[in-house]
C-alpha positions in Angstrom: 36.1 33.5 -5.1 35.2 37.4 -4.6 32.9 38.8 -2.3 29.8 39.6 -4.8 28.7 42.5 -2.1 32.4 43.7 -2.1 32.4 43.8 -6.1 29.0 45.9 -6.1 30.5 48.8 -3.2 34.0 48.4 -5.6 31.3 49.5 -9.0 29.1 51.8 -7.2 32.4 53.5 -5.4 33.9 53.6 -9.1 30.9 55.4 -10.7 30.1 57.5 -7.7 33.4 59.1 -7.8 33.7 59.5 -11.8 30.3 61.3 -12.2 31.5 63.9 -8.9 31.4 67.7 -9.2 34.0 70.0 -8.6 32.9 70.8 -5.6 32.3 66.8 -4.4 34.0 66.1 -0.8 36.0 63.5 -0.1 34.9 60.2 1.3 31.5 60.6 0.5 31.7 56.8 -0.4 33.0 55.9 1.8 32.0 55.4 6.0 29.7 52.3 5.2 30.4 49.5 7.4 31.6 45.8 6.3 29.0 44.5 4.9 26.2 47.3 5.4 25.0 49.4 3.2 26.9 52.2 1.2 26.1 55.8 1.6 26.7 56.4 5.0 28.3 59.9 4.8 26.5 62.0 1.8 27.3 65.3 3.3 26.1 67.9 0.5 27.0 66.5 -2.6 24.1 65.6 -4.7 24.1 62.3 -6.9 22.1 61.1 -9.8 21.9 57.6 -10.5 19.5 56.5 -13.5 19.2 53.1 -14.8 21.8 51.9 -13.2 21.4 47.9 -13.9 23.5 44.9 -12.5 24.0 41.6 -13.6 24.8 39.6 -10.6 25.3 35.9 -10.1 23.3 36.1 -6.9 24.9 32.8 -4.2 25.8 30.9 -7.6 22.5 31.4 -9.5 23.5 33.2 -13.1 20.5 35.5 -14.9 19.4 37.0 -12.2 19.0 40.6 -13.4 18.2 43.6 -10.9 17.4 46.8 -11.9 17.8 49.4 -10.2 16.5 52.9 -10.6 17.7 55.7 -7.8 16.7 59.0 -8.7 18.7 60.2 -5.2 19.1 64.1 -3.9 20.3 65.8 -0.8 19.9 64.2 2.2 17.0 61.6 1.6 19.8 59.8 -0.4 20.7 58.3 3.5 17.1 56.5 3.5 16.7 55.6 -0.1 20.3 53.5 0.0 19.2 51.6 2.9 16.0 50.8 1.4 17.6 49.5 -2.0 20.5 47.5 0.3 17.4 45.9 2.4 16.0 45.3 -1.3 19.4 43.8 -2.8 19.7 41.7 0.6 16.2 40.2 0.2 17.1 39.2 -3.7 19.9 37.7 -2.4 18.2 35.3 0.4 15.9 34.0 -2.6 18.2 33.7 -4.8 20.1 31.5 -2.7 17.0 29.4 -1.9 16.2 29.1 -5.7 20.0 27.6 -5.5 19.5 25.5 -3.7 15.7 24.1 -4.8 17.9 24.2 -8.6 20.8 22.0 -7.1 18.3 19.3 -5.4 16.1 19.5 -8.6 19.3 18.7 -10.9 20.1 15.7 -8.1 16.7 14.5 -8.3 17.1 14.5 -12.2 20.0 12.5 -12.5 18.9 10.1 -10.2 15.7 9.9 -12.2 18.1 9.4 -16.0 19.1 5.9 -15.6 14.9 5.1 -14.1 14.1 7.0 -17.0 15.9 5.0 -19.9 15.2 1.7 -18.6 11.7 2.5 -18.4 11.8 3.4 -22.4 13.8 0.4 -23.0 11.1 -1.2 -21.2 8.6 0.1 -23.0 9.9 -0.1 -26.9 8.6 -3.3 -28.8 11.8 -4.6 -29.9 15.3 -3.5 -28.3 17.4 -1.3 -30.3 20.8 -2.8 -29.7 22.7 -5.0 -27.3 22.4 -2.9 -24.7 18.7 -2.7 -24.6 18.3 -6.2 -25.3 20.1 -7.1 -21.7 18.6 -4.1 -20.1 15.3 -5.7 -21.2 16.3 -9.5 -20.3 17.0 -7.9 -16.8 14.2 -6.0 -15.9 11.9 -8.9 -17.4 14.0 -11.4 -15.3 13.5 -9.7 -12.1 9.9 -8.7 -12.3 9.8 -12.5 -12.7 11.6 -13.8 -9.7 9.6 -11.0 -7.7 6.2 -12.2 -9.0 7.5 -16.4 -8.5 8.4 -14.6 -4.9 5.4 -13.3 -3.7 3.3 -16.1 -5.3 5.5 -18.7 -3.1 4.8 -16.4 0.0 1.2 -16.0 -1.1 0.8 -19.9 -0.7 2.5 -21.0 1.7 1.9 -18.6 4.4 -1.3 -17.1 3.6 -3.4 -20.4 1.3 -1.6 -23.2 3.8 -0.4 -25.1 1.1 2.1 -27.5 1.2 6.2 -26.3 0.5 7.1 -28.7 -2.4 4.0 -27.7 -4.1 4.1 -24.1 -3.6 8.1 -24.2 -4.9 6.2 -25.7 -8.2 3.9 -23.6 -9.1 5.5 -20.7 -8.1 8.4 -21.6 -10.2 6.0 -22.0 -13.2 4.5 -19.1 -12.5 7.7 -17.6 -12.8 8.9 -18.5 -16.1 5.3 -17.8 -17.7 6.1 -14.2 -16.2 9.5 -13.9 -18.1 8.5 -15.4 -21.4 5.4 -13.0 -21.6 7.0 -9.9 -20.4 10.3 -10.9 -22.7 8.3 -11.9 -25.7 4.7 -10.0 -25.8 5.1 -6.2 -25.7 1.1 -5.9 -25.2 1.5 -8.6 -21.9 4.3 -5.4 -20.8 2.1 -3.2 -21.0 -0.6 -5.3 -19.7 1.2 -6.4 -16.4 2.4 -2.4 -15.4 -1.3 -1.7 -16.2 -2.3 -3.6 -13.5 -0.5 -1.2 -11.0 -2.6 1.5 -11.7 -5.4 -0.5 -11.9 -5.7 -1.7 -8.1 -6.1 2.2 -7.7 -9.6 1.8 -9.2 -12.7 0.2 -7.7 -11.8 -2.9 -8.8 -8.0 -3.0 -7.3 -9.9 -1.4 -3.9 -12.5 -4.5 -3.8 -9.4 -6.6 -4.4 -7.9 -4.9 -1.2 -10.9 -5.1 0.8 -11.9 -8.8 0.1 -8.0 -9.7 1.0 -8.3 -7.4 4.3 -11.9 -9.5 5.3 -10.3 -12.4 4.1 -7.4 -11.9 6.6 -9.4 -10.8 9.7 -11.8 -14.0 8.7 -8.9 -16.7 8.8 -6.6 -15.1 11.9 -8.7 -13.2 14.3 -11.8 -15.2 14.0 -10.4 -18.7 14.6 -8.3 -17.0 17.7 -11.3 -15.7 19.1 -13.2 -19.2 19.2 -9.3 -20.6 20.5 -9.9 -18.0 23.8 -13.2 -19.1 23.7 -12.6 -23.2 24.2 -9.3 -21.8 26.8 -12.7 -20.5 28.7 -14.8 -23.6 28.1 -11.9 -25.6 29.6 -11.3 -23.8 32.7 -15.0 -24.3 32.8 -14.7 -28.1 32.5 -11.9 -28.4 34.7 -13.3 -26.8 37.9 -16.8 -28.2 37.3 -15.0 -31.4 37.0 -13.0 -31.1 40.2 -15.2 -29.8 42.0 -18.0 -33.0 41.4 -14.9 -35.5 42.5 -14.0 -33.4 45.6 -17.6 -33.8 46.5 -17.8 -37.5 45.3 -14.5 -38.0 47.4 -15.5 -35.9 50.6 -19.0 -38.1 50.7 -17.1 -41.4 50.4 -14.8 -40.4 52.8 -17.7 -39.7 55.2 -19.7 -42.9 54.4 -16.4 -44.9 55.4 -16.4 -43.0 59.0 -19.5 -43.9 59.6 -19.1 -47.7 58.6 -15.8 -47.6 60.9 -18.5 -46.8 63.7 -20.5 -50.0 62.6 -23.1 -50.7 66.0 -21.6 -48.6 68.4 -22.7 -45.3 66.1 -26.5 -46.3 67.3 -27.9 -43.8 70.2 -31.2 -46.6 71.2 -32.9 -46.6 68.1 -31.1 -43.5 65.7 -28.1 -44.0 64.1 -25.5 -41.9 62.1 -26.1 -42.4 58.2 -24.0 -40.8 55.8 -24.1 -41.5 52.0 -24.6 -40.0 48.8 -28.0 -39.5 47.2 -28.2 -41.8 43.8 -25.0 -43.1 41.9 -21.9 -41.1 41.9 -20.0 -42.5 39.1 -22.8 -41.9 36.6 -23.2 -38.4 37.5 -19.7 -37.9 37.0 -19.5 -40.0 34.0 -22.9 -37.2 32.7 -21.0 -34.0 33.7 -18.0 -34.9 31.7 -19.9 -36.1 28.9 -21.6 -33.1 28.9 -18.5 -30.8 29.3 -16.9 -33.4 26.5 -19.8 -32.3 23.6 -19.5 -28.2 24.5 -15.8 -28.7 23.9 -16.6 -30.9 20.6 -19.2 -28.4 19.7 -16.6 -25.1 20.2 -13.5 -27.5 17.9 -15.9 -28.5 15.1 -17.3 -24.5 15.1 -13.8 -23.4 15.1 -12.7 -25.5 12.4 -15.5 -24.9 10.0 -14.6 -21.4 10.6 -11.4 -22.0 9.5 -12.0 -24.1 6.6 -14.7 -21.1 5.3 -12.5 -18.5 5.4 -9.6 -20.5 3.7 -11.9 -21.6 1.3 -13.3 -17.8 0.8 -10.2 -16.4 0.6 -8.8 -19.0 -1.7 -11.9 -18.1 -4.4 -12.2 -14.5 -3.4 -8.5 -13.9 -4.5 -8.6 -15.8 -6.8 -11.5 -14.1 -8.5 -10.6 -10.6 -7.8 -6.8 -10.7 -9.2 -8.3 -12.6 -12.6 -11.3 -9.3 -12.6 -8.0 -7.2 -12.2 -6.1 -8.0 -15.5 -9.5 -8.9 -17.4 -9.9 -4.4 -16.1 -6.7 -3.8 -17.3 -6.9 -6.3 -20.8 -10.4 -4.2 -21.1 -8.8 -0.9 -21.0 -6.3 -1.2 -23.2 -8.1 -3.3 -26.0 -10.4 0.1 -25.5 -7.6 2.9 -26.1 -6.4 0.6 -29.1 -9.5 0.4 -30.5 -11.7 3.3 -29.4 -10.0 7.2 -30.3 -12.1 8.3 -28.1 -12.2 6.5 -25.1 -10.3 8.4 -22.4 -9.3 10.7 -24.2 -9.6 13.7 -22.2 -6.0 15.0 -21.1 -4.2 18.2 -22.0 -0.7 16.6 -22.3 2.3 17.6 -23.5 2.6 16.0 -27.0 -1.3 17.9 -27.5 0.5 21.2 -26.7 3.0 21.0 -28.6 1.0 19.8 -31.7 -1.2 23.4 -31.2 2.0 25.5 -30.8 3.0 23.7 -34.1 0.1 24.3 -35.8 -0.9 28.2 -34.4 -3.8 26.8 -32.8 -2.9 28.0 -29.1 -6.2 29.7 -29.3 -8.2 27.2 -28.8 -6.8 26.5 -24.9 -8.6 30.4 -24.2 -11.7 28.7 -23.2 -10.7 25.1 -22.6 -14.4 22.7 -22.4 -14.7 21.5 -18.6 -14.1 17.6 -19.9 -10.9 18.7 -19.9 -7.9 17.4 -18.1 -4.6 19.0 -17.5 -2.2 16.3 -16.5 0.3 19.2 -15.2 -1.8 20.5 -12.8 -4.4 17.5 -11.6 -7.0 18.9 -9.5 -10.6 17.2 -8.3 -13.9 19.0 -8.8 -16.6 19.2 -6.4 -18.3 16.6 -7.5 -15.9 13.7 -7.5 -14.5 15.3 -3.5 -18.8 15.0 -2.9 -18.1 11.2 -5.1 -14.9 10.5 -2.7 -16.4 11.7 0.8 -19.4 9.5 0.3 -17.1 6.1 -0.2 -14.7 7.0 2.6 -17.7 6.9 4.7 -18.9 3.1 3.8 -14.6 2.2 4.2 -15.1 4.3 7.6 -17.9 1.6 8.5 -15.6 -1.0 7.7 -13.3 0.7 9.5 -15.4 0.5 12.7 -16.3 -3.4 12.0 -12.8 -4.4 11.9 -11.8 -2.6 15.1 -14.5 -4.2 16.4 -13.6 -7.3 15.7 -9.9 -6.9 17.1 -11.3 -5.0 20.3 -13.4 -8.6 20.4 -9.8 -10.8 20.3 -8.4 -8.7 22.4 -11.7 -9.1 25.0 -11.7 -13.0 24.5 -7.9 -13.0 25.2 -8.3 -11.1 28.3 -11.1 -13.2 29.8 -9.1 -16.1 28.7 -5.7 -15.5 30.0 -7.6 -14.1 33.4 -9.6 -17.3 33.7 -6.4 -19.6 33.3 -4.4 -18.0 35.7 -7.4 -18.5 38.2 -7.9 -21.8 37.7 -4.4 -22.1 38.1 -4.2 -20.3 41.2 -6.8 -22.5 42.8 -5.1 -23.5 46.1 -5.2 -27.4 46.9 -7.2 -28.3 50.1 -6.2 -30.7 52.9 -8.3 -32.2 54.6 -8.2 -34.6 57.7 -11.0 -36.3 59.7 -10.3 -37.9 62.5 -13.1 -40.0 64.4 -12.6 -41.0 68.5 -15.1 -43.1 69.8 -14.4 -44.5 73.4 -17.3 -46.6 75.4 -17.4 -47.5 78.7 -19.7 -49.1 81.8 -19.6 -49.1 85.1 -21.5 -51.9 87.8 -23.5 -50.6 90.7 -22.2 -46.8 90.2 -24.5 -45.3 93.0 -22.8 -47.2 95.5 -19.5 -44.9 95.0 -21.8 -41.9 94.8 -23.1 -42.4 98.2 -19.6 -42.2 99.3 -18.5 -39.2 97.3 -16.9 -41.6 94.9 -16.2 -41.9 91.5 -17.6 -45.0 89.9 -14.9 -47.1 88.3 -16.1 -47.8 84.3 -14.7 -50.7 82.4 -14.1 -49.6 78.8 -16.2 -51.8 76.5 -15.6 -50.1 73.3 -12.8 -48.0 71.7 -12.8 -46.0 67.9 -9.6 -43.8 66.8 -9.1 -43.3 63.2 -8.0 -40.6 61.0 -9.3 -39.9 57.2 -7.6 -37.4 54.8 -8.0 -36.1 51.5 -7.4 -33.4 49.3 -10.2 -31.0 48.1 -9.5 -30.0 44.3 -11.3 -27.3 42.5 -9.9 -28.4 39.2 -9.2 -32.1 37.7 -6.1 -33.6 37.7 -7.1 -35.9 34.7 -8.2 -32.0 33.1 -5.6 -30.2 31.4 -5.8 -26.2 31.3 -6.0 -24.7 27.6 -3.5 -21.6 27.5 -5.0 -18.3 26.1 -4.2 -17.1 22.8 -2.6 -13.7 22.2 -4.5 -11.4 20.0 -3.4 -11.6 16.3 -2.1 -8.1 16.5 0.3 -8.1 13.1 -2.9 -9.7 11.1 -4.8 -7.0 12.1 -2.6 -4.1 11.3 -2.3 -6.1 8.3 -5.9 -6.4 7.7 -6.0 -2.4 8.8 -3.7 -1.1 6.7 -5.1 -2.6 3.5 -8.2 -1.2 3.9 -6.6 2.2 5.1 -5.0 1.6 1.6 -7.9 0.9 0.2 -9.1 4.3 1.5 -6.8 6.0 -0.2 -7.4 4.7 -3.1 -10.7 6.9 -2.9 -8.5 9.7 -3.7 -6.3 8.5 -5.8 -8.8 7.1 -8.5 -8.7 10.5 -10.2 -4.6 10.2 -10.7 -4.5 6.4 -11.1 -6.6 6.7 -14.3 -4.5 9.0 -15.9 -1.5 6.9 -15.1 -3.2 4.6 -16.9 -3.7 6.8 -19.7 -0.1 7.7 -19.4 1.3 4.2 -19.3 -0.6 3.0 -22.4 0.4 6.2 -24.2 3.9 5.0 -23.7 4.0 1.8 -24.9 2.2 3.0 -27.9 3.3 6.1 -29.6 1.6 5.6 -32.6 -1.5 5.3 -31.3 -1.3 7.9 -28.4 0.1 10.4 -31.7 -3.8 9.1 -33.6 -5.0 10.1 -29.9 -3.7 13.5 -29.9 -4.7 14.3 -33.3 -8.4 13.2 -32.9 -9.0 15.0 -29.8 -7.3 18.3 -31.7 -10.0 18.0 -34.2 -12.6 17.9 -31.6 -11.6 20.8 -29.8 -11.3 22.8 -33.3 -14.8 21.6 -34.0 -15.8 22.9 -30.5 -14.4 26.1 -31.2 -15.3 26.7 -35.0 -19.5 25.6 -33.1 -18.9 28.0 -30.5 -17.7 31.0 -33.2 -20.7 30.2 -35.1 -22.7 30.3 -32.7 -21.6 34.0 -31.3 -21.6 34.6 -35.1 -25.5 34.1 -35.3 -25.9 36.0 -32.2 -23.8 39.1 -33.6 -21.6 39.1 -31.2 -18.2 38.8 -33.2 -17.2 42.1 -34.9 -15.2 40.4 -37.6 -14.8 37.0 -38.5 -11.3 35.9 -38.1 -11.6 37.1 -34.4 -9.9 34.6 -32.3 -12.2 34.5 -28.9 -14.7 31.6 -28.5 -15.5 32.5 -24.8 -14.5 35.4 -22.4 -11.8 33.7 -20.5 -7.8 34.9 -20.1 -5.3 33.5 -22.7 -2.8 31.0 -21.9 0.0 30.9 -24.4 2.1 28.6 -22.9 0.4 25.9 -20.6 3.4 23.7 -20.0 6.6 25.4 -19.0 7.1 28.3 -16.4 10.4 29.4 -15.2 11.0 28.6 -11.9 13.0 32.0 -11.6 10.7 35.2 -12.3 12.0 38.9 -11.8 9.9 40.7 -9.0 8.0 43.8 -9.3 10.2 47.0 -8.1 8.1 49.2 -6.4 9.6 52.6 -7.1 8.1 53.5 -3.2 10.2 51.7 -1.9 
């Protein structure tokens, strides 16, 4: 492949030298270096280039015409080259980049053919040939083995119902799914209306009820689970600590029996014992620690049970409100020729070009919609801002919710390592008692004597025991981890959900676009109705500046002052750029 720079110096060099004077010097051509521009030695030869126009395949991209006009004398023919090279050089980078944005857009189109014809064998009535007729068993088979799918995983995991029944029904499910889509073009479009749909407010209350519904059955019951870990440890060191004391009083009481007479100083003794019954105040602190545990179980199993219950009905409701929206919309565009029947779409545009009515787009109402370019008006961005902020208060519930779990976990795992750490405390008593008497003892004393003593009584025992903080008979509870997947879960539906806010505006016209394609008939009723109601508009509004004397004559095509747009659809994604003769 030739240079295209190389072929351009080759045609410039070949006209520059057959339009020279008699007088022309030599190699005034020439001089330019590889790859720069030409024109580097002009001496005093004067050229004339006028219209000189090139059609160059700029880097692979074929129409591209440049024009260029040099009107060159003297010595400012040095500057004006360079400035027309820099010009050529700039045409060629974007050229190159619209050949490459062309060669990605063909890719993306051929990966978009074969999406493209099964989704019109999807959505014809009846199959045109064999071909269709498989493609159509196909796609209708595996939208029902992906619906049976996530209806399995829906009960099982989520509704905690058993596997053998969940196999059923998801299996019927299933083969309702295929027999519909396969046989009921209407159930078709029914079920890919229902896509669009949860971006509407009912598929965003579907998302938000499923995203309470989830934080209400996971992260709630785990926070009452670190709560009864807490109540435990709780239990378990009052416990311990009421036997330690039981133990250590018991322990004394049998000293002081071991002393028996002897521990008797003339008329006191040593009495040790335990005010009131031991056993039934132990018997009362575990029966109350017993009923708080009871009372935290029963609370988190009702809380359970509600949410299961609410999420079982709340789904359940919201998915049948979700194809009863999308049945109600498209018994309405069947019926209704008017019902959302707002968009500027291709098949309206091409029905004015047929027809010579292009006028009527000059001064299009403000109803109208143009699917090409989708763009929100203030007020539904004023409509959208004002619903993001209740989803932002939400927002802020659920996080505090998991900030909540991930408190209670805390606490709980901090608690049960303490009480585990509680260090087990030996302890020994040991109780000497010796008594002794002696007979005449001053005697000795008078004689710087000791008095001999007789030993008449003699006490030497030892008493141990083990001082517990927590019961042996007390098992610790471990802490739950916080339910961090089920609250991203929970998070990212109603981020979802949030975004549906925005996307509203698009998913109704999806709508409109889906239904449009499964019927062509009535989509072709559509277009024609809302032509006549723009004429109408127009032929009012020409009337109306007719009465007012504004029109001159009456076959004047201009409604309103606005800019005519004769082509609404299709722009070339290649445009020649201004020259600017300054340059």
């Amino acid at each position: 492949m030739t240079d295209p720079e190389a072929g351009l110096r080759e045609d410039w060099r070949q006209k520059g030298l057959s339009s020279r004077g008699a007088s022309g010097s030599q190699g005034c051509m020439e001089g330019g270096a590889e790859g720069g521009p030409p024109f580097r030695e002009v001496g005093s030869v004067r050229w004339a280039f006028a219209g000189l126009s090139l059609d160059w395949g700029l880097g692979g991209a074929p129409g591209v015409q440049i024009l260029l006009e040099v009107n060159l004398q003297g010595g400012g023919l040095h500057k004006a080259a360079d400035r027309e090279w820099h010009l050529l050089s700039s045409y060629r980078c974007r050229a190159r980049c619209i050949t490459r944005w062309r060669f990605w857009y063909l890719g993306i189109q051929k990966v978009f053919v074969p999406l493209r014809t099964a989704w019109n064998t999807f959505s014809q009535p009846v199959p045109a040939s064999c071909g269709q007729l498989l493609a159509h068993l196909l796609l209708c088979g595996s939208l029902a083995v992906s619906a049976a799918s996530l209806v399995h995983r829906w009960l099982t995991s989520s509704q905690l119902y058993p596997l053998g029944l969940s196999a059923m029904l998801a299996t019927v499910c299933g083969l309702l799914v295929f027999l519909a889509l396969g046989l009921l073009p209407p159930v078709r479009c029914l079920f890919v209306l229902s896509v669009p749909t949860l971006g509407t407010k009912q598929g965003r209350q579907l998302l938000l009820s499923y995203s309470t519904a989830t934080l209400a059955i996971a992260v709630l019951p785990n926070v009452l689970a670190n709560m009864h870990a807490i109540g435990q440890v709780l239990r378990c060191v009052t416990e311990g600590s009421l036997e330690s004391l039981l133990n250590t009083t018991h322990k004394l009481q049998a000293a002081s029996r071991a002393l028996g007479s002897a521990g008797r100083a003339g008329n006191r003794g040593l009495t040790l014992e335990a005010q009131g019954n031991g056993s039934a105040f132990r018997l009362h602190m575990l029966k109350v620690a017993q009923q708080v545990l009871e009372d935290f179980s029963g609370l988190e199993s009702l809380a359970g049970a509600v949410a299961l219950g609410t999420q079982q009905v709340v789904t359940g409701l919201f998915m049948l409100g979700l194809l009863v929206e999308s049945a109600w919309y498209l018994h309405r565009y069947l019926t209704d020729l008017q019902f959302d029947n707002i968009y500027m779409t291709r098949r309206l545009a091409q029905q004015l070009a047929q027809a010579q009515a292009t006028y009527l787009m000059d001064s299009p109402p403000a109803w109208l919609l143009r699917v090409a370019r989708p763009k929100l008006s203030q007020e539904e961005l004023l409509s959208c801002l004002l619903r993001l902020g209740l989803l932002v208060l939400l927002l802020v519930a659920t996080a505090v919710i998991v900030a909540t779990d991930h408190m209670a976990s805390l606490l709980a795992q901090a608690a049960v390592k303490w009480a585990q750490k509680l260090p087990v405390v030996p302890i020994t008593l040991t109780v000497k008692y010796d008594a002794a008497y002696s007979v005449l003892d001053f005697i000795p004393f008078l004689f710087n004597h000791p008095a001999p003593e007789s030993s008449f009584f003699s006490v030497h025992k030892d008493y141990a025991w083990e001082l517990r903080l927590t019961s042996r008979d007390c098992p610790l509870l471990p802490a739950q981890r916080p339910c961090t997947s089920w609250a991203l879960a929970a998070g990212a539906l109603q981020l979802l959900a949030g975004s549906t806010v925005l996307l509203e505006t698009y998913a109704r016209r999806l709508r409109h676009a889906i239904a449009a394609s499964f019927f062509s008939a009535q989509e072709a009723r559509r277009v024609c109705y809302l032509h006549n109601r723009l004429q109408r508009r127009y032929d009012r509004c020409q009337g109306q500046e007719l009465a007012r004397g504004l029109l001159r004559a009456p076959d004047t095509r201009r409604c309103l002052s606005a800019p005519s747009t004769e082509n609404l659809y299709y722009r070339p994604y290649l445009q020649p750029w201004p020259y600017d003769a300054s340059m």
